[in-house]
C-alpha positions as a printed NumPy array, in Angstrom:
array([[-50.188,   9.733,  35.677],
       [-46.671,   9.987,  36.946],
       [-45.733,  12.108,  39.927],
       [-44.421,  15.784,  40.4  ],
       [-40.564,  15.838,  40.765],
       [-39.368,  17.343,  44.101],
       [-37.565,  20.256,  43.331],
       [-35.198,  22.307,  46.198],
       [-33.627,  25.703,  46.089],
       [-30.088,  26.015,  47.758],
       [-26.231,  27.366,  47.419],
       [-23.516,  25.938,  45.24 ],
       [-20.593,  25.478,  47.548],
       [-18.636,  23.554,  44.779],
       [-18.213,  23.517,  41.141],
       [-15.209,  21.328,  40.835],
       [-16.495,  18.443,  39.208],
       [-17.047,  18.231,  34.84 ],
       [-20.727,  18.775,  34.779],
       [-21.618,  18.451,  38.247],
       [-22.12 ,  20.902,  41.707],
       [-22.944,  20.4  ,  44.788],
       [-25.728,  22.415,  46.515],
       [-26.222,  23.4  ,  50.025],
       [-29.851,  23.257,  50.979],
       [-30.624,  24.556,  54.582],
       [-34.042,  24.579,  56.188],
       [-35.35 ,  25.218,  59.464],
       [-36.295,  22.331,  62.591],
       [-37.585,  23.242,  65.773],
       [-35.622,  21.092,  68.371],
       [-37.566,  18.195,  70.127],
       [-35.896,  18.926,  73.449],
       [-35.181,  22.326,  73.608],
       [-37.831,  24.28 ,  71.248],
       [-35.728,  26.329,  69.538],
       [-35.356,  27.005,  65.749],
       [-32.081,  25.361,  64.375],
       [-30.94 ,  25.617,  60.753],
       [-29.654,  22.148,  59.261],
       [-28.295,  21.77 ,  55.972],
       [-27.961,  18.976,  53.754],
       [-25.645,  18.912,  50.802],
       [-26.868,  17.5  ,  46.842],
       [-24.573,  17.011,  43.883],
       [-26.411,  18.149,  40.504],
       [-25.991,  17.524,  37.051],
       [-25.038,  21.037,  35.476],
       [-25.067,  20.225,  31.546],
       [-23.509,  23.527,  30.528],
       [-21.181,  24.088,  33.102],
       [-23.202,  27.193,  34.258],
       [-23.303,  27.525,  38.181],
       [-20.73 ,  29.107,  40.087],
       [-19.989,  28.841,  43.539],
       [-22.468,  31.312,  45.412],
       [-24.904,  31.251,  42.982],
       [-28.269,  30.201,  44.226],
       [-30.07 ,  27.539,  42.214],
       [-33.108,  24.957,  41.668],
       [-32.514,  21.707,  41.219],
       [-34.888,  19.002,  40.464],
       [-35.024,  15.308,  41.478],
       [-33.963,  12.781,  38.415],
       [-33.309,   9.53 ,  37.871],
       [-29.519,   8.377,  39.103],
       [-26.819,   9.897,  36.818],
       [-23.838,   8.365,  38.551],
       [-23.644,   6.389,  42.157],
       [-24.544,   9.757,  44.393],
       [-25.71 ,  12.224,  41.472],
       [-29.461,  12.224,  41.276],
       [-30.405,  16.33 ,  40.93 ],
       [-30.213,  18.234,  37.461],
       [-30.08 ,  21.629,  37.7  ],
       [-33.738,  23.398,  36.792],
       [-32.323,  27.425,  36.415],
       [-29.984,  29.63 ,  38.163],
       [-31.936,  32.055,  40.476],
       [-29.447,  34.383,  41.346],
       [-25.617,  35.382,  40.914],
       [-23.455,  35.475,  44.046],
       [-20.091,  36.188,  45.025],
       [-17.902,  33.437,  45.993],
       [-15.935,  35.287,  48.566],
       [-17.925,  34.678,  51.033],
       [-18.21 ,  30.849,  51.028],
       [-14.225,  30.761,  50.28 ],
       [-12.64 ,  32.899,  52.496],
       [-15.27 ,  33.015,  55.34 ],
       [-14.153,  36.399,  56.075],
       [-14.415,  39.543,  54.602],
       [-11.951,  41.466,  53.03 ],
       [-10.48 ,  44.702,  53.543]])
């Protein structure tokens, strides 16, 4: 019986790369000194077979076996569309 794949939901910041994206994931730590809730992120390239995912979009990705020497997520689906603007340009426009 072989394990369940760990799978992690998170933010394309890039789509540069021929087949491949790199997510965002952020979660939420409490701090060991000062008890309060801090958001860390972590950042995953993903194989994206069809060239799909956009920057903003949200997706799933699932852990694989090693596709290249720091690729080892495929993409799973595309959750939802999102504008890029935001992770771009940081501001918004007028």
């Amino acid at each position: 019986m072989q394990g369940k794949r760990r799978t992690k939901t998170g933010r394309v910041v890039s789509d540069k790369m021929d087949k491949t994206i790199v997510v965002s994931v952020e979660r939420l730590r409490r701090h060991p000194i000062y008890k309060r809730v801090v958001r860390l992120s972590s950042k995953f390239k993903a194989h994206d077979a069809e060239n799909s995912a956009r920057v903003g979009d949200t997706v799933r990705i699932e852990e694989s076996k090693p596709l290249s020497r720091d690729k080892r997520w495929t993409v799973v689906e595309i959750v939802a569309r999102g504008s890029h603007e935001e992770l771009v340009d940081g501001t918004e426009s007028a």
